[in-house]
N, C-alpha and C positions, 0 to 999 in steps of 0.2 A: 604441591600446588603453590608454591614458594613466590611462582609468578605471576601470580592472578592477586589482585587487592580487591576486598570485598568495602563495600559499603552497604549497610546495614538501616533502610528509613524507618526513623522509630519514632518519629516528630506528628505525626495523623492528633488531630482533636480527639476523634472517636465519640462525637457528642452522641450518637445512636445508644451508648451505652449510659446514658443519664445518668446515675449519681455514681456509677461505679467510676465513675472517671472526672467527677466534681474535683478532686485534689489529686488526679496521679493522672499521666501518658495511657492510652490506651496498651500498649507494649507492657506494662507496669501492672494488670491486671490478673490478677489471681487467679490460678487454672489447674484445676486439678490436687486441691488439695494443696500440695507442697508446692509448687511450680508457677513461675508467674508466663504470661503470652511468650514474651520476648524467647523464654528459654527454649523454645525449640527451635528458631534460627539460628541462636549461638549455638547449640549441638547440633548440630545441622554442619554448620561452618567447622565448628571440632571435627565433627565425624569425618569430614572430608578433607579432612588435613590439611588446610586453611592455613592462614598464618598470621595475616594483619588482617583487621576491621577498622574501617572508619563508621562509628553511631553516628547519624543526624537528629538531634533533639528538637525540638520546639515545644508545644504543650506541657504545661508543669512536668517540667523532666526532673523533678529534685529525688523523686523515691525510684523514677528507673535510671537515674544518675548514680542513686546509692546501690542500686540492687547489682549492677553491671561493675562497679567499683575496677579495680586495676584489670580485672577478665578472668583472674586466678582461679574461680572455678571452672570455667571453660579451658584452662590451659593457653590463655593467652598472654602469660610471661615470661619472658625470654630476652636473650640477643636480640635475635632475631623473629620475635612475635609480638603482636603489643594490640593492646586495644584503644581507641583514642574517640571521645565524644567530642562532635562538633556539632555544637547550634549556629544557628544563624549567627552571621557577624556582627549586627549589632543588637538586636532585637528588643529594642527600647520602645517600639511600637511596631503596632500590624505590619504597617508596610515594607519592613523591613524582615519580615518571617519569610520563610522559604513560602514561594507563592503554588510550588506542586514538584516534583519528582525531577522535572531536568534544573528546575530553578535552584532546589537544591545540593543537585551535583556541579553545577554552576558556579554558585558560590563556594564551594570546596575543592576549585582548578589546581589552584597548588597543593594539595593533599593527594589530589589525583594523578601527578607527577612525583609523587618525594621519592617512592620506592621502584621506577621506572617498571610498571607491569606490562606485560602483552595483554592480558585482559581485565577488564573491571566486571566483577559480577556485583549485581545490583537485589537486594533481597528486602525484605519487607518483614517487619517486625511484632508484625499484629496476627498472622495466621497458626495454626495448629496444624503442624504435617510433617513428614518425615522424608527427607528429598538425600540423596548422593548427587551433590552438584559437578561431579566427576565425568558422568557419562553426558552431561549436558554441554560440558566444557568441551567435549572430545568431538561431540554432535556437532558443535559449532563451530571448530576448528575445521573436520573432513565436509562440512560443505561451504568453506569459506567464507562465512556469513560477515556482514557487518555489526550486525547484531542480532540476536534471537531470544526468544519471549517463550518461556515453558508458558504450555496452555492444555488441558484437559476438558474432556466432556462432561457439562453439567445437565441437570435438568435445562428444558426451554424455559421453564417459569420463571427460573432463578438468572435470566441471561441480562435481565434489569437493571444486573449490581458489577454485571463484567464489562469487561471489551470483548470483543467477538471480531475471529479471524473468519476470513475464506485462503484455503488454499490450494496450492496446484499437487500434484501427485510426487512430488518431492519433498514437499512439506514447505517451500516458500509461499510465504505471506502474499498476497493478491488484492483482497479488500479489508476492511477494516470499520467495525463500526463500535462505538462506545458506550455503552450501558444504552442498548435499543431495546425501542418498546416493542417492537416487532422485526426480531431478530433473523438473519438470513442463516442461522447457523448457532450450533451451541458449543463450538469450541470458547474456552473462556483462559482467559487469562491470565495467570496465576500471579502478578503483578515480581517475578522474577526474570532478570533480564540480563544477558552477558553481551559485553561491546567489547570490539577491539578499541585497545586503547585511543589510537592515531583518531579513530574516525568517531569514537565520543567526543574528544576534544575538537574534533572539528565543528561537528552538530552545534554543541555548546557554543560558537562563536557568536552566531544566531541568537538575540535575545529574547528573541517571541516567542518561541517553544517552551512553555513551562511546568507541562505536563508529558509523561511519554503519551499514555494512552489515547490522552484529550487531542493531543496538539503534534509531537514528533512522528510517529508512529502512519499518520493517515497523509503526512506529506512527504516520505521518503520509501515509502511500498513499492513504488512505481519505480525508482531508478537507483536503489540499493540494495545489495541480497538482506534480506530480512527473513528468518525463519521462524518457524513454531516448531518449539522442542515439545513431543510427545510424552505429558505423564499421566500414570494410572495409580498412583499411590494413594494413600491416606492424605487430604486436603483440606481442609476445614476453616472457612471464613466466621471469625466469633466477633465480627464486628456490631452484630444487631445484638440485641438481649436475648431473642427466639434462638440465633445460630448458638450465642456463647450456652446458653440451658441445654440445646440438642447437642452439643459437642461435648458434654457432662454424660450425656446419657449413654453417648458413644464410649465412652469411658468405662461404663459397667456392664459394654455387651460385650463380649468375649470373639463376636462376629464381625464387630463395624472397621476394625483394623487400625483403630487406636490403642498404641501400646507405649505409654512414655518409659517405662522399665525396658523394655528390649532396643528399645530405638537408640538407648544409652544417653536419654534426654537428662542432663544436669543444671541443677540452680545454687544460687549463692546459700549454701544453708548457713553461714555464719551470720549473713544479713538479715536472714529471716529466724535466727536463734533457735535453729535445729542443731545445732553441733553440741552434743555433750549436755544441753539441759533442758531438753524435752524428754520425758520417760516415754513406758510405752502404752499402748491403749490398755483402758481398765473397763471390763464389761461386769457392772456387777450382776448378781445374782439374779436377777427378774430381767434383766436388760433380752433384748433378743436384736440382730442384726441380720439384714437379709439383702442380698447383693447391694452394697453400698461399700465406698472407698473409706477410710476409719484413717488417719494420720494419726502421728505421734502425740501424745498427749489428751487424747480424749478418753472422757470418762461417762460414760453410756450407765444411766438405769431406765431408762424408755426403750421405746421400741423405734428403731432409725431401719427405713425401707426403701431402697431406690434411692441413695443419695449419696453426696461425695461431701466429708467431713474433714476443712483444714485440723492443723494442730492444735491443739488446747480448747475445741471446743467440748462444753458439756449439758447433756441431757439427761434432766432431772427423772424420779422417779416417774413413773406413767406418764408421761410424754411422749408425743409421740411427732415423729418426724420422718415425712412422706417426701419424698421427689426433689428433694431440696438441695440445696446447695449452702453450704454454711462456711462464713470464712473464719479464720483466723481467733481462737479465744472469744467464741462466741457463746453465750450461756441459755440455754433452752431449761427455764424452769416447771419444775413438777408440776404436772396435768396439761400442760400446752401443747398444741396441736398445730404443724407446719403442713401444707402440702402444696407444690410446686409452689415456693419461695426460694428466691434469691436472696442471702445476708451477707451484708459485708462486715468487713472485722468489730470485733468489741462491741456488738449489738447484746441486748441483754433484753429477752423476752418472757413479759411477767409470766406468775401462776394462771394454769388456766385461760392464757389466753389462746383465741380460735384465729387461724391467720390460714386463709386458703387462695389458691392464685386463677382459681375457678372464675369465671366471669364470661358474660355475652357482651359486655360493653366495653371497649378499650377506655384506657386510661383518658379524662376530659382535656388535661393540659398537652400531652402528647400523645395523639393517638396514633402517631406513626412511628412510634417506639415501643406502645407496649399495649398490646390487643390479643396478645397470643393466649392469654389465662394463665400469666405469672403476676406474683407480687415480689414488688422490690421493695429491700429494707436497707439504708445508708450505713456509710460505718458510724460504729458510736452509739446508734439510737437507743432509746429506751422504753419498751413497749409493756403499756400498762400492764398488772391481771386483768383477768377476766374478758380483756377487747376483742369485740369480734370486729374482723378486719376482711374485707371479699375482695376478687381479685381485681387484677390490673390496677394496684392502686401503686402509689410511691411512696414511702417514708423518707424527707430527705433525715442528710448526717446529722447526727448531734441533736435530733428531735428528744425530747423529755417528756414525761407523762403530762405533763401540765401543758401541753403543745397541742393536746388531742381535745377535740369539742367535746366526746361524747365517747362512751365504751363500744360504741357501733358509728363504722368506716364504712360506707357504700362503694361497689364497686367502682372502679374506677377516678376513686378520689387521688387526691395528691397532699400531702401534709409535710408543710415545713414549719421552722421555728416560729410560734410570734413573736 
């Protein structure tokens, strides 16, 4: 696939993810234990025997700038292979950020010509799924498309957060409506798109169009072949807090058809200092585990149930940890008690404290992020003994015991530093 140049958006805020994306790119977020987002488009691209990547940054790119580094885990150094991060050109202010999808291919016209491709595939750096962009490349070639936009059946529910096609019995594109409140259809859009080269840089000339979905997409239906490539695979949008928790849980069903092991899904483990000096998990003698993911370096005397445990985390004697999600060198001390909590790295949670993500009331400062009955914990934080904490609440980062009013958090509180 020598002749296809991929470009890879990895620039998204991802504010929907609140503190988990206070200091890092939503692409940058921790998935699965060892794995951050991003790595399953780069194995994606691997798999498919890819060659060159252009990254587009914007949002604090500096840890998915580190984690991406030369592409060496992904096998992208070579002669002839290479990875190349490109932010915005000058981005010393907003206005000057890629303003959506075409705006950013836009600005990277000359990148878009260096290695003269027939096609540009266009992929997105924030989702969980396992795609061969081969048969889509092939799709779009035999029905001599302009361009085409993989797209799969979601729930109606969920058609709020897509664009939605109507199409003909060919699979060409017909209507088009963008995140509708009352959808004509629940084909959704996988925000993956392959263009022939000539007629991207055509479109591109155009400077209004700064969006595919928003803006190019619903003004070229009508008089360029545009198709919908059909997929049925493993798909998973982890951009809310509720997706990235359910996409966890798809993780420990054996059913849901997330398997980052067989998919051949790889990350930078030298970035993240898994090469050579993490050991392996230690379950001591009272410890019990029962379908939960365990990384290297954890050290288990509690009892961990339903949950996906990065490396170096540990859970102290009788402790107990339900539904959770725990990042990176995180410490659960004896007698504490987790259930459906999200933690992000180097949190350290006293003796006996009670932290449940159980709740009727969403969160008071953002309730359109976190209403589901999870609690969020920031990296860094430090959570008293003894505190009972109920859910939908937020810890931000770097919070210290001396941060908290009282040993008792009401649901749906939020606590940052004073």
């Amino acid at each position: 696939m020598s002749n296809t140049l991929v470009m890879l958006l990895a620039g998204g805020e991802g504010s929907r993810l609140n503190v988990l994306v206070q200091a890092r790119a939503k692409p940058a977020v921790p998935f699965g234990g060892i794995y951050r987002i991003i790595d399953f488009t780069l194995s994606n691209i691997m798999n498919s025997g890819m060659e060159r990547v252009g990254v587009l940054t914007q949002y604090k790119p500096l840890s998915l700038m580190s984690h991406v580094g030369s592409g060496k885990a992904w096998d992208f150094e070579g002669r002839n292979r290479g990875i190349k991060i490109l932010p915005p050109h000058t981005g010393e202010k907003d206005s000057d950020w890629y303003k959506g999808t075409a705006d950013a291919l836009r600005q990277n016209m000359e990148y878009l010509n260096r290695y003269d491709p027939e096609e540009i595939l266009i992929v997105s750096g924030d989702h969980i799924y396992y795609m061969d962009y081969t048969p889509m490349i092939a799709f779009h070639k035999r029905n001599r498309a302009d361009f085409t936009v993989a797209m799969m059946e979601v729930p109606r529910e969920q058609m709020i957060n897509f664009g939605t096609a109507q199409v003909d019995g060919q699979g060409r594109i017909k209507g088009w409506e963008e995140k509708p409140k009352e959808p004509k259809g629940t084909l959704a859009s996988l925000g993956i798109y392959i263009f022939r080269r000539p007629y991207l840089l055509k479109v591109l000339q155009d400077p209004k169009p700064m969006d595919f979905g928003r803006d190019l997409i619903p003004s070229v239906i009508k008089k360029d072949r545009v198709f919908a490539y059909p997929f049925s695979g493993y798909w998973r949008d982890v951009g809310t807090l509720s997706f990235y928790y359910e996409a966890h849980l798809d993780l420990l069903n054996s059913r849901s058809g997330l398997n980052p092991e067989a998919w051949g899904v790889q990350t930078n483990l030298e970035e993240e200092g898994l090469r050579g000096d993490r050991p392996a998990v230690i379950l001591q003698k009272n410890a019990r585990v029962v379908r939960s993911f365990l990384s290297a370096d954890s050290i288990i005397e509690g009892r961990v149930e339903g949950s996906v445990l990065s490396p170096g985390v540990r859970v102290g004697k009788g402790a107990q940890v339900l539904n959770s999600i725990l990042m990176h060198d995180c410490q659960v001390s004896a007698g504490a008690y987790l259930d459906r909590v999200i933690v992000d790295k180097k949190v350290c949670i006293g003796r006996q404290a009670h932290i449940t993500g159980q709740a009727d009331c969403p969160n008071r400062e953002f309730p359109g992020q976190l209403k589901e009955g999870l609690t969020l914990i920031g990296k860094g934080a430090s959570i008293p003994p003894k505190i009972k904490i109920q859910g939908n609440t937020i810890i931000y980062p770097s919070v210290e015991e001396g941060d908290f009013k009282s040993l008792q958090v009401s649901e749906g509180e939020t606590v940052r530093k004073r």
